[in-house]
N, C-alpha and C positions, 0 to 999 in steps of 0.2 A: 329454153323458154325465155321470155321479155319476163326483167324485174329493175325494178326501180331500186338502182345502188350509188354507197360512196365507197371510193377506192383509198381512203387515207382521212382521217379525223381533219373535219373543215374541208374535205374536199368538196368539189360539185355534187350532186344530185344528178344521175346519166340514167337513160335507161337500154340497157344494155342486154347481151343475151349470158346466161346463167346456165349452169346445169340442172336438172330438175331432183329434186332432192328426192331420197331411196325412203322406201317404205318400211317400217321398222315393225316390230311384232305388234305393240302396244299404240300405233300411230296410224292416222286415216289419212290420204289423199284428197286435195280438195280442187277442184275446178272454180279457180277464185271469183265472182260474179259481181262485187264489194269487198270496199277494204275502208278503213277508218283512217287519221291520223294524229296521233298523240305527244302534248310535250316531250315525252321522252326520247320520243326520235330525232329531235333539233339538238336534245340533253347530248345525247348516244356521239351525233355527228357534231358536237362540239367537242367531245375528249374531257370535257367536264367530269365523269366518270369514270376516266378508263382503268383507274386502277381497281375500281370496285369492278366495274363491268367492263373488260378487256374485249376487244375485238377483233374477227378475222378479218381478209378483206378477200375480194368485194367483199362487203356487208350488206345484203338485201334489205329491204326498210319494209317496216309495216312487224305492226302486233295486230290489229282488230280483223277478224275474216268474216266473211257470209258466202258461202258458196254449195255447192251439191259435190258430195264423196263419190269419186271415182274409183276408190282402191281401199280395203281394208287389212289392218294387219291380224296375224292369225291369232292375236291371244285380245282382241277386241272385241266386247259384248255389248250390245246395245245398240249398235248402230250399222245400217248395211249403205251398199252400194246405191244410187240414185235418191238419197234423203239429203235435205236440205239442212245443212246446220249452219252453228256462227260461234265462235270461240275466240280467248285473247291467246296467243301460241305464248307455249313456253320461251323463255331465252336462248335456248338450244333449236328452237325451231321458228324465231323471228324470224319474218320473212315473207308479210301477208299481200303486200306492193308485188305479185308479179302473177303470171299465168296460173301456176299451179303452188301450190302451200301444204305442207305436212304440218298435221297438229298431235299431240296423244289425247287418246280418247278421253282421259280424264280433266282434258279442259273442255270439252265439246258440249254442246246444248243443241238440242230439236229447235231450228228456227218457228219459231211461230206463225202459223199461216198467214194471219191477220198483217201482218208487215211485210215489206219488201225485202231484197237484200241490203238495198242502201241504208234502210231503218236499223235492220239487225245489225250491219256493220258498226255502227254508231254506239251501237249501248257496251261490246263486253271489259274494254278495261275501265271505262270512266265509270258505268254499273257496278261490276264490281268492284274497285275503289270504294265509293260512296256505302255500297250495303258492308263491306270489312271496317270501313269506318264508325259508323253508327250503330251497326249493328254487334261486330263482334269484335271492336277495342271499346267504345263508349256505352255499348250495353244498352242503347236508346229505349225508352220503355214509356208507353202510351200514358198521357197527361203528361211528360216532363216537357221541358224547353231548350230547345236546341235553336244554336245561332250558326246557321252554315257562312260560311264568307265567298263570295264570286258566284252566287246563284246562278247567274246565269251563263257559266262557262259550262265546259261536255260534262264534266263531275258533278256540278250543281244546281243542273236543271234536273238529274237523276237523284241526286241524296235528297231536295227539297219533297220529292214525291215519293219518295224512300218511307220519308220521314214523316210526310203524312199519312201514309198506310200504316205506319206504328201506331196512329195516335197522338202526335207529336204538337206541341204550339210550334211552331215554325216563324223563325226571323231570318232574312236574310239580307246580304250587301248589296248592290249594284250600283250601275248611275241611270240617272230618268229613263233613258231611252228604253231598258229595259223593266222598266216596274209593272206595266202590263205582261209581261211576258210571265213572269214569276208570281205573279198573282192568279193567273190561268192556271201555273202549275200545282197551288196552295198554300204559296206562302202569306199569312197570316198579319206578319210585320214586313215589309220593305223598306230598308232604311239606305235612302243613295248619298252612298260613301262621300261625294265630291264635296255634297251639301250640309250630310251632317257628319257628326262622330259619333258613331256608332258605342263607344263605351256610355257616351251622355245618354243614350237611347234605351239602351238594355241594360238588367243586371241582374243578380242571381240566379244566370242560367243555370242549367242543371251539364247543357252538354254545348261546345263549339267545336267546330269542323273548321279547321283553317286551313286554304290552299293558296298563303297567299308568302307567309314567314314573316321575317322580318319585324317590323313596326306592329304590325297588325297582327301578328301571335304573341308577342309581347306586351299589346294593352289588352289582346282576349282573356286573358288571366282575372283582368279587372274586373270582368259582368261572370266569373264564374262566383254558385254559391261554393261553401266550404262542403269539400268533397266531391266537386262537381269534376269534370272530367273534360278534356283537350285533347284533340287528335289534330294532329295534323301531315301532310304529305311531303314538307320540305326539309325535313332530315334534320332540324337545326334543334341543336343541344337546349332542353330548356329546361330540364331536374331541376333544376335551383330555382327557376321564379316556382316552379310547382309546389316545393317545399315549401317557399316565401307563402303560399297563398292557399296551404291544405289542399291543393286538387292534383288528382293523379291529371299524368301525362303520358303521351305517347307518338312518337312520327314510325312511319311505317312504307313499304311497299308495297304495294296491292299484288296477290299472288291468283293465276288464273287458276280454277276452279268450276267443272262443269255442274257440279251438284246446284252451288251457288245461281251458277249462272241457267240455269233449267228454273230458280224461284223466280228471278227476274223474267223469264220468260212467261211464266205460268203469270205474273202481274199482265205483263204487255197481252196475254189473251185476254184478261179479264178485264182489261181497260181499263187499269188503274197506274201505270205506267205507261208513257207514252213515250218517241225518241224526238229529240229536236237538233233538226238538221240547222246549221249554219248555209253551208251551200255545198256543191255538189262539182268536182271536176272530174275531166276522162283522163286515162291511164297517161297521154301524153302532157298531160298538164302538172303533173306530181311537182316537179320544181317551182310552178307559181302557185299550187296548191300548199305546199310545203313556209315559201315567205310570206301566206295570206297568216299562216297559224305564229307564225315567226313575228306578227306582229301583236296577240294578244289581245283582239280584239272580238276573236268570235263567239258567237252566240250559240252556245251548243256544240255541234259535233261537226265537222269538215271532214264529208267523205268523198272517197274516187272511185266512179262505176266504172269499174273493169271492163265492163262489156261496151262501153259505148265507145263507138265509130270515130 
């Protein structure tokens, strides 16, 4: 089968032909139709991680899938042959960039009619992120105030609307260009990072989502009340300003989860989530799809429709 691989940490992006990966008890077959693309694939092909996450090679690329099950494994419940699902694969079966993709059943969700492929492809690691964040590290609970940072990146166009189906006063970062966008989705406050400072803007939040690190996890600390709670995705040591300022902390990796990912879906029928596509390349385009995300600029989710010509 065609998947889209790198053969050596910092190599090229090729798309090349692969063997078709084996059907395992607990694991479904997917005829891939979309795929998504997530920092951690540019992380992955930079070696930046290898010693946490070591790699084979080829290394096929892609987490995020949408596609219709071809093959079930025998100890599989729930799901049959010709159903449309979308899942983020586990690390042992990353691999969503190519013809065909093995997931286990246990990260898999019922695509929701109401969306396409290209849509479902888009929500399951950045979804789940955002709902692990809010929901089960900071505990988010209807009336409190939650400060997400990059609202309008693929994690924080979903946690902003996450966050208003709790309940939530919702404030979020960006720059002008996107302040309508995040205002469509609920956010409450928009505060564009270029113009203001955001510590000057908020304070005694109850909850921040940072995906940003650096500078900007470290003055989040400031608008938390005492007790308030910090999540964030960029792994960076922060116990001690938590101490300094009474609020629990936490960084984390988002782990895929089909139970999780079937509530986000049950949101997207009921049209209270919704996906927001940045733009849209064909399977041959993965390498300029791949430097468009390499630049940090997109708005939402960068997906690649498999199927198109």
């Amino acid at each position: 089968m065609k998947a889209a691989i790198f053969n050596n940490y910092e190599g090229p992006i090729e798309i090349s032909d692969v063997s078709i990966p084996k059907l395992t008890a607990n694991s479904v077959i997917i005829d891939v139709h979309a795929a998504s693309l997530n920092p951690i694939d540019n992380i992955l092909r930079a070696g930046y991680i290898k010693d946490l996450m070591p790699l084979t090679f080829p290394h096929v690329m892609g987490y995020d899938v949408s596609g219709i099950i071809t093959a079930v494994g025998d100890d599989v419940i729930g799901f049959k042959v010709g159903e449309a699902v979308f899942a983020r694969a586990h690390q042992e079966d990353a691999g969503s960039l190519a013809s065909v993709a093995r997931v286990q059943a246990s990260a898999l969700a019922h695509k929701p009619e109401s969306i396409n492929h290209l849509e479902a492809a888009s929500i399951p690691l950045a979804g789940l992120t955002a709902w692990q964040a809010l929901v089960d590290k900071a505990g988010l609970k209807e009336g409190q105030r939650v400060l997400i940072h990059a609202g309008s990146g693929g994690v924080g166009t979903l946690a902003i609307q996450i966050a208003k189906n709790i309940g939530a006063f919702v404030a979020t970062t960006v720059s002008a260009r996107n302040v309508d966008l995040v205002t469509s989705l609920g956010a409450d406050l928009v505060i564009d990072y270029k113009q203001q400072d955001f510590k000057e803007v908020v304070a005694d939040y109850d909850v921040v989502f940072d995906m940003s690190g650096g500078e900007v996890l470290q003055n989040s600390f400031k608008v938390l009340k005492k007790g308030g709670h910090l999540v964030s995705i960029k792994g960076q040591d922060a116990d001690d300003l938590a101490t300094k300022y009474g609020v629990s902390f936490d960084w984390f990796f988002m782990t895929p989860d089909g139970i999780q990912l079937t509530k986000l879906a049950d949101m997207i029928a009921n049209v209270t989530l919704k996906p927001v596509i940045d733009s849209t390349f064909s399977f041959a385009e993965v390498p300029k799809a791949y430097a468009k995300l390499d630049e940090g600029h997109a708005v939402g989710k960068i997906v690649i429709d498999m199927k198109a010509s």
